[in-house]
N, C-alpha and C positions, 0 to 999 in steps of 0.2 A: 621892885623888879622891872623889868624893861621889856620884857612881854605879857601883854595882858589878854588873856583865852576866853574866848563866850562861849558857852555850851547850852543849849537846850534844842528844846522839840524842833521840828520842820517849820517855819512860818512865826517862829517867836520875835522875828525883828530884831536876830545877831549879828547882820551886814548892814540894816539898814544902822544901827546902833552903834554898830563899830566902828562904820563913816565917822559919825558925830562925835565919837568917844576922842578916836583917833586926832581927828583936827584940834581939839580941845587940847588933848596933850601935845601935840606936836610930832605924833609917833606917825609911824608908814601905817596902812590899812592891808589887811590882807585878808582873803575869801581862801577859806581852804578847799573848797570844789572849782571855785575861775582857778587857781595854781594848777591844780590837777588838771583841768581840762586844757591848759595852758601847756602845761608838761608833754602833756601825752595826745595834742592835738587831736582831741576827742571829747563829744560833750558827757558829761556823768550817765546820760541816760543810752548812750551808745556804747559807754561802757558795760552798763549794768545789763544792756539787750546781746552785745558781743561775747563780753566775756561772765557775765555773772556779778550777783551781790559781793559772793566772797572773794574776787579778784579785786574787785573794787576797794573794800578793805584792807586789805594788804597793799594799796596804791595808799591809803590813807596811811596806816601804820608808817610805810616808808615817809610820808610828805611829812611826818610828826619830827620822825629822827633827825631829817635832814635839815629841820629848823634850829637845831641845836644850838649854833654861835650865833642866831640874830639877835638883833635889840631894835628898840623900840618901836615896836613894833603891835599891834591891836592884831588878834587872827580871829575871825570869825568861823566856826568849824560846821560839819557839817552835822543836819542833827543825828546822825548814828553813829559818827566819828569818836567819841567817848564811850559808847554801851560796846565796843568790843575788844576781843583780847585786853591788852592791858592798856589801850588807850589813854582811859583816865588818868593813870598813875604817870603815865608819859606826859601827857598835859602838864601836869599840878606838879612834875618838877621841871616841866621847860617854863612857867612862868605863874602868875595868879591866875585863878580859874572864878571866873563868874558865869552862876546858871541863872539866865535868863528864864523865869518861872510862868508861865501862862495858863488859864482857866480852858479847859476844853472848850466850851461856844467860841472864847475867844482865839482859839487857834483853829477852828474850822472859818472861823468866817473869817480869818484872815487868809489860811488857802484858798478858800472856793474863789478872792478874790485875786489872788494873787498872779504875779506877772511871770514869773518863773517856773517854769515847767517841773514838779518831782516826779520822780520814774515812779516811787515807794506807793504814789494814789492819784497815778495816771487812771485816768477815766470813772474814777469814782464819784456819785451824785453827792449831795448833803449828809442823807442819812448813814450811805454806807460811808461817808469822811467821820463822822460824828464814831458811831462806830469801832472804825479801823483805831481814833483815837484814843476813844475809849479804853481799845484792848494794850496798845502799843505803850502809849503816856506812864503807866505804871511800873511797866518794867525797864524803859527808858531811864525813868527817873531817879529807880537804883544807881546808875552810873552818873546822873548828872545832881544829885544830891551828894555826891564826892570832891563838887568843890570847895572853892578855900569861901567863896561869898555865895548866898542863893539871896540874888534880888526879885523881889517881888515887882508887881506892873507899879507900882508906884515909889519905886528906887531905881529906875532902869530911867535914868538921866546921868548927863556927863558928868557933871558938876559932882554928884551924889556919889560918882564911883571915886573921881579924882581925890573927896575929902576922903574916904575907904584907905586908897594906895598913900595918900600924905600920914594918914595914921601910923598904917603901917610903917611906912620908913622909918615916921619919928620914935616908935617905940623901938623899933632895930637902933634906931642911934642913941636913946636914952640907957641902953644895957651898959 
């Protein structure tokens, strides 16, 4: 397939990932919140302060459909962009779906350090991030255990996925 989708938590490393994946294949890179903020000349958290989480959704939902005739192309999404409406199922037929899978320590101490602002745990310390993740990670996961691959921290390299997608082709062309 010619679009290949990352899906997991906030801070799992699906843009920075996607960069690398991307170049590797030779496909465009794309951040499903820079498009949207792009789009709508407005950053995600001016979104979600103006008009709400579930407006925000329904900007995602639409950015899903409207990828319909791209190729090749790597989308990095956002991490709640799969746990709603039928997102998932929109994914997993616009392209292959890999969930980038992370250890909760290991996804707080990647936001507490991280460079990009989430609206979802603006102003939250260590403990209430540890916490928030705690509670959130679980029911997330429901929708991002829907994909077609769930790589673990030590499958989330380029190389690893590429052999993944050459698989796949080759058994579609062996039928």
């Amino acid at each position: 397939m010619s679009v290949i989708i990352l899906v997991g938590f906030m801070g799992c490393g699906k843009s920075t990932f996607g960069r690398k994946l991307a170049k590797q294949l030779n496909y465009q890179f794309m951040d499903a919140d820079d498009s949207i903020e792009a789009k709508y000349k407005l950053k995600v958290k001016d979104i979600f302060s103006q008009f709400g989480e579930a407006h925000f959704r329904k900007l995602e939902e639409k950015f899903i459909l409207d990828l319909d005739n791209q190729q090749n192309i790597v989308l990095a999404t956002g991490g709640g962009m799969p746990c709603f409406g039928k997102n998932i199922d929109l994914l997993n037929q616009l392209g292959t779906t890999f969930y980038l899978q992370r250890s909760v320590p290991e996804l707080v101490h990647r936001l507490i350090n991280a460079k990009r602002p989430r609206p979802l745990i603006h102003g939250k310390n260590q403990s209430e991030l540890t916490e928030f993740i705690e509670e959130l990670l679980p029911k997330r996961e429901t929708f991002y255990l829907k994909s077609h691959h769930v790589l673990n921290r030590d499958q989330q390299n380029p190389l690893f996925v590429q052999m993944l997608l050459n698989q796949k082709s080759g058994t579609v062309n062996s039928d």
